[in-house]
N, C-alpha and C positions, 0 to 999 in steps of 0.2 A: 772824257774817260775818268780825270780824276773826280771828279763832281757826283759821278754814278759809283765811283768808290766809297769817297766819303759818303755817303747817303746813302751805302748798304753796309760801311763799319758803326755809321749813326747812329738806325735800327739797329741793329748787333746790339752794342752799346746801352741803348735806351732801354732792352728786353733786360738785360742783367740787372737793371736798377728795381730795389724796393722802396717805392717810398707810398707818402698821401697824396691825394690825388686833392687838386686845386679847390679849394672852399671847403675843405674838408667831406668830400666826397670817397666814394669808395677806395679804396687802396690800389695800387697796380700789383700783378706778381711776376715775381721774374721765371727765367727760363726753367731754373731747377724744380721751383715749387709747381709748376705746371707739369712738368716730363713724372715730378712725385706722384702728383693727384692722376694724371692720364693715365699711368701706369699701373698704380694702385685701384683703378678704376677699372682698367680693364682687367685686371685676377679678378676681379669682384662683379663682374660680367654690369657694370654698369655703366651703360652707354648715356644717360643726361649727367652723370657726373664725367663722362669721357667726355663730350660736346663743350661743357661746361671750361672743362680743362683747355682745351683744345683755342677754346675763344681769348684767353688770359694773353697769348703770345703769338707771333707770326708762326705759322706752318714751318718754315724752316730752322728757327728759334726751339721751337718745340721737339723737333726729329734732331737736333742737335743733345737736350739735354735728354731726352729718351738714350740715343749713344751714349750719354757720357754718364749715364745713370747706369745701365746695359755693364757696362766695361765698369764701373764699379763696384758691380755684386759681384762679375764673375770674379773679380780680382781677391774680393774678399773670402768668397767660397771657397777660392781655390787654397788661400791661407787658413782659412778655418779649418780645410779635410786633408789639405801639407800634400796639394797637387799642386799640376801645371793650370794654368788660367785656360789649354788649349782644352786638356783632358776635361777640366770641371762645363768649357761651355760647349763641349759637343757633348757630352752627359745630358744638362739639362735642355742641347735638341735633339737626343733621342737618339744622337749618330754614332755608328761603331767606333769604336777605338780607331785614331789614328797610327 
């Protein structure tokens, strides 16, 4: 049990790191800059840059900083227009007022 722990905070781990990739090969990216480019990819109806994105990090990596990217606009919206973060993000999904 702990073995399957460690070897999924490992991963975790390993996706947050930016660095060079061995022999001076391609770079790896971590979780944020993938949940950026995904994201930004999909307002931009562009699916080989969403594919693209999508390949940088694990699937569950990835729907993590999607969240945590998600929960940092609305955060900022919601200070930007001097609302609640609840109001600002049922606004931008179209749902009645709470």
């Amino acid at each position: 049990m702990f073995a399957r722990l460690r070897t999924s905070f490992s991963r975790f781990r390993d996706s947050l790191r930016v660095e060079a990739a061995p022999g001076g090969g391609k770079r790896t990216h971590n979780l944020f800059e993938a949940a950026a480019a995904y994201v930004s990819a999909c307002a931009e109806d562009d699916q080989e840059r969403m594919d693209e994105a999508a390949t940088w990090v694990s699937p569950e990596a990835l729907s993590f900083g999607v969240s945590e990217l998600a929960c940092r606009a609305v955060i900022a919206l919601a200070r930007e227009r001097d609302e609640s973060s609840r109001t600002v993000a049922r606004t931008l999904l179209g749902l009645p007022a709470a």
